[in-house]
C-alpha positions in Angstrom: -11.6 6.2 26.2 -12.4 3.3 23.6 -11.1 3.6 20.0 -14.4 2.6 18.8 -16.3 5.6 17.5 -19.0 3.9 16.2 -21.2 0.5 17.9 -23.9 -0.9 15.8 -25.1 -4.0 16.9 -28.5 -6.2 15.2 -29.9 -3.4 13.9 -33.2 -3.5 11.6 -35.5 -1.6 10.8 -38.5 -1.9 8.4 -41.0 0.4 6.0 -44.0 -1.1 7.4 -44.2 -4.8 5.6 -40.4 -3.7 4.1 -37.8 -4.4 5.7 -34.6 -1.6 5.0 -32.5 -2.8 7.4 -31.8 -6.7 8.7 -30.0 -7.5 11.7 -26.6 -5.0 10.8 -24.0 -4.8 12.8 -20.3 -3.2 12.7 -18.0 -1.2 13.9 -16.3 2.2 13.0 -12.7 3.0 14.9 -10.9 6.4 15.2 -8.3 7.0 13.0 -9.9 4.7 10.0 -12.3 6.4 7.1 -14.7 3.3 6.7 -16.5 2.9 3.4 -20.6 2.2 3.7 -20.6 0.9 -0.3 -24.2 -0.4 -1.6 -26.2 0.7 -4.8 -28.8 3.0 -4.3 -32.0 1.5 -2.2 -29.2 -1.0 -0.3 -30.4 0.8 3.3 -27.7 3.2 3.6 -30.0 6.4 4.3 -32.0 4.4 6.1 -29.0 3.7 8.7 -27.8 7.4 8.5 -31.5 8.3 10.0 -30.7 5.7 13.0 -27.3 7.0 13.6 -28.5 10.5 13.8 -32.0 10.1 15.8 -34.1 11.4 12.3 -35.9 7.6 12.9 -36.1 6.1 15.7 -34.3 2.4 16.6 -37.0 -0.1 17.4 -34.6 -3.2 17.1 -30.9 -3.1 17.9 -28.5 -1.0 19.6 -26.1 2.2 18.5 -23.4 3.5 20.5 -21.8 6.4 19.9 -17.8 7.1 21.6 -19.4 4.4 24.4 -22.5 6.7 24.8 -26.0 4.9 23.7 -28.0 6.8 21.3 -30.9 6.4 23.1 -30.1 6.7 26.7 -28.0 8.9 26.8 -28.6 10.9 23.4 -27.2 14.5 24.0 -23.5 12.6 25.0 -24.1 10.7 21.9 -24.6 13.1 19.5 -22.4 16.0 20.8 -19.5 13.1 19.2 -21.5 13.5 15.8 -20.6 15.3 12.9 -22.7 15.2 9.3 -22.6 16.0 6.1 -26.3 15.1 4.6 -26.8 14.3 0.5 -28.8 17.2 0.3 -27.5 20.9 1.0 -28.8 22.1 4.4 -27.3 25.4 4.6 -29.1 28.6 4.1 -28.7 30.5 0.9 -29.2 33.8 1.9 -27.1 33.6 4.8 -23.0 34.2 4.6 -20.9 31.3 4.8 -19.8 32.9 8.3 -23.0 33.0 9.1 -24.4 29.5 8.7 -21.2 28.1 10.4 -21.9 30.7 13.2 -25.8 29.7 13.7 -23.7 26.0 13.7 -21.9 26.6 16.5 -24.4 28.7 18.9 -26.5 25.2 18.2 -23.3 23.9 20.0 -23.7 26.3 22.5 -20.2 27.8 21.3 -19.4 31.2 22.1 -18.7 33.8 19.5 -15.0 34.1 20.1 -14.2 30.7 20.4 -16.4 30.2 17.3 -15.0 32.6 15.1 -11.7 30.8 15.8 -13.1 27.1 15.0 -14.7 29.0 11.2 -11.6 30.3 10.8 -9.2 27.4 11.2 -11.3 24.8 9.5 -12.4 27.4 6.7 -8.4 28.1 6.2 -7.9 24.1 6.2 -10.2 23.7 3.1 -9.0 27.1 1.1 -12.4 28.5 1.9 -11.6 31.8 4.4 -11.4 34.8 1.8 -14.9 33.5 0.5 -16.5 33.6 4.3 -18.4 36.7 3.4 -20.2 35.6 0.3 -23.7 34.2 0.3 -24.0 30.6 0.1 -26.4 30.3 -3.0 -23.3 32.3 -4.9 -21.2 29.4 -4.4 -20.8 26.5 -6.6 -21.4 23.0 -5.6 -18.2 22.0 -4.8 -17.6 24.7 -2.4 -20.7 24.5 -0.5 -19.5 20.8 0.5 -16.8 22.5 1.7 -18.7 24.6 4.1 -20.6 21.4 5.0 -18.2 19.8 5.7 -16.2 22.8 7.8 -19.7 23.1 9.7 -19.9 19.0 10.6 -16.3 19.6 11.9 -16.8 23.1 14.1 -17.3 21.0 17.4 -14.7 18.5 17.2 -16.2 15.5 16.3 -15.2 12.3 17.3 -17.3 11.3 14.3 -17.9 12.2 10.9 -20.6 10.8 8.8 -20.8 11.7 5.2 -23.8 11.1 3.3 -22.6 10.6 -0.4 -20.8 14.0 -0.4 -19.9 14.0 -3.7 -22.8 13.5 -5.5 -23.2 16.0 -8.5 -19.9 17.6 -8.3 -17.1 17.6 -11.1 -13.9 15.5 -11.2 -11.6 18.2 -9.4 -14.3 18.8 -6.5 -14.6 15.3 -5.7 -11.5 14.0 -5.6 -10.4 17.4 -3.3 -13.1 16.2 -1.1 -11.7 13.0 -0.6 -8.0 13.6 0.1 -9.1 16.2 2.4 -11.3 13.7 4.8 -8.3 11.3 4.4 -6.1 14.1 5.4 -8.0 14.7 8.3 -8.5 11.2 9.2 -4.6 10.7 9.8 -3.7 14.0 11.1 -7.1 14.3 13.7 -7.3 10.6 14.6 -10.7 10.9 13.3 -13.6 8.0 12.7 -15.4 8.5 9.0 -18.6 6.4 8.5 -18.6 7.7 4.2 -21.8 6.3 2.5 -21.2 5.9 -1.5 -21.7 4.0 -4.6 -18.5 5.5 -6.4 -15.7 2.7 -5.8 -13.0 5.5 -6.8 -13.6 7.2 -3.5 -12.2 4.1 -1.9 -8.1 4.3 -0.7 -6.4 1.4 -0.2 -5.9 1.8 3.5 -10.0 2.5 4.2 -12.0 -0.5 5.8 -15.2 -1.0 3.6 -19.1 -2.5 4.2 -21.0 -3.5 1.5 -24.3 -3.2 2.4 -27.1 -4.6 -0.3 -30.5 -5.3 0.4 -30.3 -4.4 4.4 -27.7 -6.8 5.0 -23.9 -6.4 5.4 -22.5 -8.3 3.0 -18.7 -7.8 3.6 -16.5 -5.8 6.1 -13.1 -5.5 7.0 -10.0 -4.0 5.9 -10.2 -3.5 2.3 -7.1 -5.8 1.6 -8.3 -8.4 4.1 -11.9 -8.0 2.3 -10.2 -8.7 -1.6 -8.4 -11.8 0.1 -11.4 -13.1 1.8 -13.5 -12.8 -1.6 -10.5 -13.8 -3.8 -11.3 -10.4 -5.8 -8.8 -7.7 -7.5 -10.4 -4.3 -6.3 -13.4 -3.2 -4.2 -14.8 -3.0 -8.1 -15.6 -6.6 -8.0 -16.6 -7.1 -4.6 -19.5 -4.5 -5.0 -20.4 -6.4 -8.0 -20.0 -9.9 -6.3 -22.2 -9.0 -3.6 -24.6 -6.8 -4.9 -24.9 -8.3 -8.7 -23.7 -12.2 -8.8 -26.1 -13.1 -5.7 -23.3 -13.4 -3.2 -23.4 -14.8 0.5 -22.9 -12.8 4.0 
């Protein structure tokens, strides 16, 4: 089975006259948590939508694990795991209870369920709380029941729609050593949208998208060479700020 997770080949897309997206393309591998770094407007929800069939692709081609998101979308998507910007659970519901309606969506039974909340719930310090209501919870720990929920199916996949927006110091950076964590111990692809360069490690790769366009990509040490920059700092602002070139 191919180590690319993620195929996204001359993709665009346009608001009517407006065009959001222009001829992108990249790849996201297993095992490698891959930055999707642009300022806000730079297309990045836009290409979420694509990935997960919310629009539809008029221009381009997505392959997800091999499968194409088109032709063969149930295969596709059955790889995918997501975390949205906005909240999607259900307040009134339990914790156990959204991540249960989760995995019947799956087609998951109940005992093998219960065994995927518990384990991914335990992994994130979350299973004593699996009782409570989710609007009694505070930001940071409804991520974490996002997050447990985009993981109940095994994933090949995760795509994380700038997680972290909103939440304090101690919740973010928990959130990002534990998708890190899980990228090395589960062999797992992360496509992680953001505009917060401290969310960047040293081993991710990064794309700088700006304006519908992929800017830069690659290995985040290979990308500093190439631009002749110190830190992902600089080549957000080189591309995004001092007019720089594809």
């Amino acid at each position: 089975m191919t180590d690319i997770a993620l195929h996204i080949e001359n993709l665009s897309f346009a608001y009517g006259a407006t065009k959001a997206l222009d001829r992108v393309g990249f790849n996201v591998r297993c095992g490698e948590c891959t930055i999707l770094l642009g300022p806000n407007g730079a297309g990045k929800s836009t290409l979420f939508s694509l990935i997960t069939r919310l629009y539809d692709a008029r221009e381009g081609r997505i392959e997800l694990c091999g499968f194409d998101i088109k032709r063969q979308s149930l295969k596709a998507l059955a790889n995918l795991g997501v975390v949205f910007q906005q909240t999607t659970l259900d307040p009134d519901l339990s914790v156990t209870q959204n991540l249960r309606y989760h995995a019947a969506l799956h087609g998951m039974g109940r005992k093998a369920a219960d065994l995927r909340i518990r384990e991914e719930l335990e992994r994130l310090h979350m299973f004593e709380r699996r009782g409570e209501k989710v609007r009694q919870l505070n930001g940071g720990h409804k991520r974490r029941v996002e997050i447990a929920r985009a993981l109940l199916h095994n994933p090949r996949l995760l795509l994380l729609d700038e997680p972290t927006v909103g939440l304090d110091v101690p919740s973010r950076q928990a959130i990002v050593e534990h998708v890190h964590d899980l990228v090395k111990q589960q062999n797992l692809a992360v496509l992680w949208a953001t505009h917060l360069i401290d969310e960047i490690a040293g081993q991710d790769s990064l794309i700088v998208l700006h304006k519908g366009q992929v800017k830069a990509e690659g290995k985040l040490a290979d990308v500093l060479q190439a631009t002749g920059c110190s830190d992902a700092g600089q080549v957000f602002q080189k591309f995004t700020q001092g007019g720089g070139q594809p």
